[in-house]
Residue, then its C-alpha position, 0 to 999 in steps of 0.5 A: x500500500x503506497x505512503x498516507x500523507x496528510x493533506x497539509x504534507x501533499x499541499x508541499x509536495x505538490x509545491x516541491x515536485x512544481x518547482x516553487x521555492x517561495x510563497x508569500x503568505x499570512x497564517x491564521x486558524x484555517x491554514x494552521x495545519x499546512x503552517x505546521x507543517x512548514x518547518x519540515x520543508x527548509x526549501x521552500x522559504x515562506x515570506x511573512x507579509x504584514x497583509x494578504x493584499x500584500x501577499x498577493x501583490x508580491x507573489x506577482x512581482x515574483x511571477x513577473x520578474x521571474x517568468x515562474x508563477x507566484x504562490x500565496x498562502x492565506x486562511x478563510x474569510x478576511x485572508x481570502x478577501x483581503x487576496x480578493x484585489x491582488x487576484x483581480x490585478x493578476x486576472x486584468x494583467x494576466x500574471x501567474x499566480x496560485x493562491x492556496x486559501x484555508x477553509x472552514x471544515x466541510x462540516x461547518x460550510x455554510x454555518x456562517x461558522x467563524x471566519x467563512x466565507x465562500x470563498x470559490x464563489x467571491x473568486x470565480x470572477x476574478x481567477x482562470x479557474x478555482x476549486x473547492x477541495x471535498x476529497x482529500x484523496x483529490x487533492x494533489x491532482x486539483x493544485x497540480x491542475x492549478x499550476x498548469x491552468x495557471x501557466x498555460x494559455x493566457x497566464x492568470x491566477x488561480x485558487x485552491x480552497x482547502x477545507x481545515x478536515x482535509x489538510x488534516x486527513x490522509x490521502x494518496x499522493x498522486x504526481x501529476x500524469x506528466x510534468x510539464x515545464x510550467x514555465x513555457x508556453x511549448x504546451x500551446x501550439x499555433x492553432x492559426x492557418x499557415x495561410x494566415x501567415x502568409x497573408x499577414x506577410x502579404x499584408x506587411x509587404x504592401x503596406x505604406x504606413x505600418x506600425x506594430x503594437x506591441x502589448x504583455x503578451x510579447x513579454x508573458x511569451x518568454x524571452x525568446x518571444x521578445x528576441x524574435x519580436x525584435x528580429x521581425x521589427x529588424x527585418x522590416x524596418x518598421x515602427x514599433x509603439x507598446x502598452x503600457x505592459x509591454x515595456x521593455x519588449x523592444x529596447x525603449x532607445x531603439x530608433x524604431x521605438x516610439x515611445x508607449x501609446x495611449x492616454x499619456x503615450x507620446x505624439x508620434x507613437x498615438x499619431x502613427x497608430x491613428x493614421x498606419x494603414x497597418x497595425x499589427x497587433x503583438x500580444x495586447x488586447x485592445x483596452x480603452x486607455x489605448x483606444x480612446x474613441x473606438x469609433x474613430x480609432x485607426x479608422x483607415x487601417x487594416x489589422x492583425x491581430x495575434x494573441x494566444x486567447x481567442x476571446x480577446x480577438x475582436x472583442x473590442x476592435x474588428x480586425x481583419x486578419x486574427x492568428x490565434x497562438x503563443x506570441x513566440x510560435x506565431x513570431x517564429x512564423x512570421x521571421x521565417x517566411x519574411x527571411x525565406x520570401x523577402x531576404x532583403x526586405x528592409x532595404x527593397x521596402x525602405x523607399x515604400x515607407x520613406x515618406x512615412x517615417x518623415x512623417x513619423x520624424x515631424x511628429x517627432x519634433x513636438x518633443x511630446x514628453x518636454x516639460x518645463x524643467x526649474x531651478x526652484x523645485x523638482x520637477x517630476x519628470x526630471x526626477x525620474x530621468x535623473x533616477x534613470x541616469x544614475x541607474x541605467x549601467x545597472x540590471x534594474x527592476x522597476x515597479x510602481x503604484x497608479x497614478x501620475x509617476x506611474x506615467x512619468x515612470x513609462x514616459x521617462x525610464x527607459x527599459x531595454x529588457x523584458x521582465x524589468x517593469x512591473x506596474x498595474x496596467x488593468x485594474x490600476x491598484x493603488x498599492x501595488x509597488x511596494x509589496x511587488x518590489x518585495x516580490x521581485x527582491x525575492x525573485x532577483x536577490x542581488x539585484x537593484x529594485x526601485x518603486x517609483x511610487x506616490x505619496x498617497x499610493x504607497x501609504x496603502x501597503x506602507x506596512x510591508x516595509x516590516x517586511x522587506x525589514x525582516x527579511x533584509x530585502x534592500x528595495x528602494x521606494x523613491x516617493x514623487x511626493x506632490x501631496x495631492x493625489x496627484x491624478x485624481x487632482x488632474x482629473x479634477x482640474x481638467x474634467x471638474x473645474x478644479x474641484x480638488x474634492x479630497x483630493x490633497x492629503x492634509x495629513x501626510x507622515x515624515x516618510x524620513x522618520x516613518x523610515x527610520x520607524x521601520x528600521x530602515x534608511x530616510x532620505x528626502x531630497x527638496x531642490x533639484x540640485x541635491x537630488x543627484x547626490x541623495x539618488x546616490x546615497x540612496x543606491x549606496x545602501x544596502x538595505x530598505x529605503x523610503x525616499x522623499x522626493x519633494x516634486x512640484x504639486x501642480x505639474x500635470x501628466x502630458x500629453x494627454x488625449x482628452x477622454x472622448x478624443x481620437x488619437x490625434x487630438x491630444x493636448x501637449x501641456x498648460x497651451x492646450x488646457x483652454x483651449x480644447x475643453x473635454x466634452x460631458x460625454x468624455x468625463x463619463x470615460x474617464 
């Protein structure tokens, strides 16, 4: 007769054979028996986070940074709520992540016995997929099934709920029929039509005004995926704009790159997807913060549209060519039939898009992304690209909270590499940065990981500092402080007759003595000409640290397409403010 193991001992070797050497987590009684059995797995650390939105959070900034999926651990009830946010963020931004929630025992499931709550039921919107575990004898084949739903397809989270009986009752363990690489997207195969690669390369062939589209997908293909994508822009010689998520996917120096598109993307990379006659669209999924106004968004274009969920595929924008499949499959295609039918095709079509790189170069010259720069006060952006030139030699990661550095962040840090730039694209969570920065310092110990950050954001996970403290996780939270929060204040400037409603924080802490609260390093930088000297005190540190940044309270996020606008209507700073009023059908988009 095969071994017996407890519920709680086949929850950590399903974690073991899976390849999982962290999990974020916070005990309370219904987990209590997988917590005990912990101390019998010195391979798999657990991060103790100050709250389960914490946990959540990390264990993306882990699976971002990392390509593997992120684990978290969380009891009944209030634990399983409060991962309710992190397990949405995951779902809009497709990040792996599998979240194991203790349950009440089965024979107390629907009592309202304490601390119950339906847990299945609150996260089946928001999750791949989530079970109930009824039988113990199930459940090494339900998480091992968990990871695969997790890393397969479109990535996305997942939940196992275990009932406190079944951790403690024995059950067979049973390995999985066969395990997969988790981490790759070989499981996926092209489910598109050769004849649609040629077509697509039909397509790229006669076009005059090209431009690729770049979104996460490219990124959450793998690191072969964004080799291949930057072989295919080489070898066409065409533009390239990106999402927000899909920074870093293409080096963000190149000539070739525009710079992001989208609400605060830059004039030539919103221009050019207004006005291409092609838009090929790499691994991103059409949302209303890069579309703008649907009905006049790249009105004359044909679209490619490739992605790995075919629910995505017009499910926002009509396309006229849909090549369903893993990014890198697809891209493999791609390259081969372009080098096999058009060896030199760069240079045989350069003259066929001359005219529209001129005019790529005349918008160019707006210089969208300038500001104002002062003597006086520190200006945002200027913050941002100093913290970027003082970086840069480094293999940095970079993550965010929401709000107006988030943007400043996308338009002034340059990123080179995939995987260095987390932020919440989709559901936009306040919060995110700093419990993700603690994440990827698990996932990427001895490397350098900032948090551009806000003052009012990162105040809502503020507690996990404790955390990065315990576990000497030298994360690096550079605060844009402007005292307001500072895109609900833009938004009420511009759309609400600057009714600033609540929008000022008039009761901030000392971030300096909060640090030194924490048991970690303050920094505060207040004029512009100290702020090079204090960045480097900041990097010299090997241990957590709060800076201050003190920037400009009114400067506005530019450019920006007003709500209900096309893309090549975009105000470009204080000139246009008057002078382009935003319509009441725009306010509503916001």
């Amino acid at each position: 007769m095969a071994n017996l193991m407890t519920g709680a001992e086949i929850v950590f070797k399903v974690l073991e054979d899976q390849g999982v050497k962290h999990i974020f987590g916070y005990p309370g009684g219904a987990v209590l028996p997988i917590y005990d059995e912990l101390k019998n797995h010195k391979n798999i650390k657990h991060i103790l986070v100050r709250h389960e939105q914490g946990a959540g959070h990390a264990a993306e900034g882990y699976a971002r940074s990392s390509g593997k999926p992120g684990v978290m651990l969380v009891t009944s009830g209030p634990g399983a709520t409060n991962a309710v946010t992190a397990l949405t963020d995951a779902y809009m931004d497709s990040v792996p992540l599998v979240c194991i929630t203790g349950q009440v025992p089965t024979h107390l499931i629907g009592t309202d016995a304490f601390q119950e709550c339906d847990t299945t039921g609150i996260t089946r919107p928001c999750t791949k997929h989530n079970w109930l575990v009824k039988d113990v004898k199930k459940l090494s084949s339900i998480m091992h099934k968990a990871f695969e739903v997790a890393t397969t397809g479109r990535p996305g989270p997942v939940l196992i709920d275990i009932p406190k009986d079944i951790q403690f009752q024995k059950g067979k363990y049973t390995k999985p029929k066969e395990l997969k690489n988790n981490n790759s997207k070989m499981a996926i195969k092209f489910n598109g039509q050769d004849k649609d690669i040629e077509t697509a390369v039909e397509l790229i062939k006669k076009s005059l005004k090209p431009i690729f589209y770049t979104g996460g997908g490219v990124i959450n293909s793998g690191p072969s995926a964004t080799h291949l994508l930057r072989e295919l822009v080489s070898l066409t010689g065409f533009p390239i704009t990106s999402t927000l998520q899909g920074l870093g996917a293409f080096p963000g120096n190149d000539q070739q790159f525009l710079g992001m598109l989208g609400m605060h993307g830059t004039y030539e990379a919103n221009n050019a997807m207004h006005d291409c006659d092609l838009m090929i669209n790499i691994g991103a999924r059409f949302d209303d913060r890069i579309t703008g106004k649907i009905d006049e968004f790249s009105p004359k274009s044909k679209k490619i549209h490739i992605d790995i969920d075919p629910s995505s595929i017009n499910k926002n924008v009509k396309v006229d060519l849909a090549i369903v499949g893993d990014v890198k499959l697809v891209l493999e295609k791609l390259v081969s039939v372009v080098k096999q039918k058009h060896p030199d095709f760069e240079n045989s079509n350069k003259q066929k898009i001359a005219a529209w790189w001129s005019q790529i170069e005349n918008w160019r010259k707006k210089n969208s992304l300038g500001y104002i720069n002062s003597k006086e006060v520190i200006k945002p952006q200027f913050a941002v690209q100093r913290l970027y030139e003082l970086t840069k030699a480094q293999d940095v990661f970079i993550t965010t909270e929401v709000g107006q550095h988030q943007m400043w962040a996308a338009q002034h840090y340059k990123f080179d590499k995939p995987n260095r730039w987390m932020t919440s694209g989709g559901l936009g969570t306040m919060g995110y940065g700093l419990p993700a920065a603690v994440g990827v310092q698990v996932a990427n110990p001895d490397k350098l990981v900032i948090d551009i950050a806000g003052e009012a954001s990162v105040l809502m996970t503020m507690q996990e500092m404790s955390t990065a403290v315990q576990y000497k996780l030298p994360i690096k939270i550079f605060i844009l402080n402007n005292e307001y929060m500072g895109m609900v204040r833009q938004w009420q400037e511009l759309l609400h007759e600057k009714n600033y409603s609540e929008s000022y924080t008039a009761a901030l802490p000392d971030f300096v003595k909060l640090a030194e609260a924490y048991g970690c390093v303050g920094i505060r930088a207040n004029k512009p000409d100290e702020l090079d000297e204090k960045i480097e005190q900041m990097l010299s540190v090997n241990k957590p640290v709060i800076f201050d940044c003190v920037v400009d309270k009114t400067e506005n996020c530019y450019p920006m397409i007003p709500s209900g606008k096309p893309h090549n209507q975009m105000l470009l700073g204080k000139q246009d403010e008057e002078e382009d009023e935003i319509s009441e059908e725009g306010k509503v988009l916001v």
